[in-house]
C-alpha positions as CSV (number, residue, x, y, z in Angstrom):
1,X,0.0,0.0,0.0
2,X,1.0,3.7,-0.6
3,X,2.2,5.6,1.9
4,X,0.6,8.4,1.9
5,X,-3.4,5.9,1.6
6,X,-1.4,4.1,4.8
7,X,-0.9,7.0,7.0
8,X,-4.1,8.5,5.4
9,X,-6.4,5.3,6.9
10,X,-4.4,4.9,10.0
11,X,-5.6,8.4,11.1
12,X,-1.6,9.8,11.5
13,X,-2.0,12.5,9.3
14,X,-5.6,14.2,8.9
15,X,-5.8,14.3,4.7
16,X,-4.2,12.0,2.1
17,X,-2.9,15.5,0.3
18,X,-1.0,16.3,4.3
19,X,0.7,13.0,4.0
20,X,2.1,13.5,-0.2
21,X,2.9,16.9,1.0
22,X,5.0,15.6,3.8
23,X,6.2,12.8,1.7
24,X,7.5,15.8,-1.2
25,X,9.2,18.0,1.5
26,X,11.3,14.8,2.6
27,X,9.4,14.5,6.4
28,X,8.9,10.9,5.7
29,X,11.2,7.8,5.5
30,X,10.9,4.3,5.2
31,X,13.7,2.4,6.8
32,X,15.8,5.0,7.2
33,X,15.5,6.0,3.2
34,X,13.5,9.0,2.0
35,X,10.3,7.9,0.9
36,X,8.0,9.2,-2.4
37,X,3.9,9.7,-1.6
38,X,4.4,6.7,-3.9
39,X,6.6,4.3,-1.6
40,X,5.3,0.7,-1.0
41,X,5.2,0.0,2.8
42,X,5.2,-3.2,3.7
43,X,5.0,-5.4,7.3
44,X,7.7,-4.6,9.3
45,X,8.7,-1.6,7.7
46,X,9.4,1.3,9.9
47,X,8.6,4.9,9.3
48,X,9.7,8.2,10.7
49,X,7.0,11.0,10.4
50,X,8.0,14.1,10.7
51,X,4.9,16.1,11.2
52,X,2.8,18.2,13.8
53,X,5.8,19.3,16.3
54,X,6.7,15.6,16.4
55,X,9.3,13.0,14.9
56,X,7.6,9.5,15.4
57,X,9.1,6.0,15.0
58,X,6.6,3.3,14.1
59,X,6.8,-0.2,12.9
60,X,4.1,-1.6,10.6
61,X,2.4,-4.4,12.0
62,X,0.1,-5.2,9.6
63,X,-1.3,-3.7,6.2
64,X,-5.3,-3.1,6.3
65,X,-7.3,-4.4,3.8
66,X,-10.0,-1.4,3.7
67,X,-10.7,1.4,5.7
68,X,-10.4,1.1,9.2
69,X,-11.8,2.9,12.2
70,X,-10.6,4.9,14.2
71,X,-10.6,3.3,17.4
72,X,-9.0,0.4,15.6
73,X,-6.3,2.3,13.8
74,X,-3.8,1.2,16.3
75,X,-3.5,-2.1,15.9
76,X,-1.8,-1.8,12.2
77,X,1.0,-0.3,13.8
78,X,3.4,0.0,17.3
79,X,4.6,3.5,18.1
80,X,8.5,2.5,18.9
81,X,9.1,6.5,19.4
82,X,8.0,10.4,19.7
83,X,10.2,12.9,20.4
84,X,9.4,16.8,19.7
85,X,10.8,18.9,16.9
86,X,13.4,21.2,18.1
């Protein structure tokens, strides 16, 4: 799944368009690589967002097959980290 679908349906960022526009201005990365709105994530894969006053670490733990809930949004993924933007 794209990235910027992913974080859109996991509630992270509030719009799809927030998450491409972070993905263009190089606030998003995929294993430690830059990563395009058009980046495949994958289980496993671990993404640092760079948005809202925070840098956030989080592992994919699973890829949804639809849209998903809110309340359920956080069992696709484990926070490892969130520390604030200096």
């Amino acid at each position: 799944m794209r990235i910027d679908v992913l974080l859109n349906k996991l509630c992270l960022t509030k719009t799809r368009s927030i998450a491409k526009n972070a993905a263009d201005k190089g606030l998003l990365q995929i294993n430690g690589k830059p990563a395009k709105a058009s980046a495949i994530v994958k289980e496993g894969d671990e993404i640092v967002l760079k948005l809202y006053g925070y840098a956030n670490l989080l592992r994919i733990t699973e890829i949804p097959s639809g849209n998903v809930a809110k309340k359920d949004a956080g069992n696709y993924y484990q926070m490892i980290s969130r520390e604030p933007i200096e």
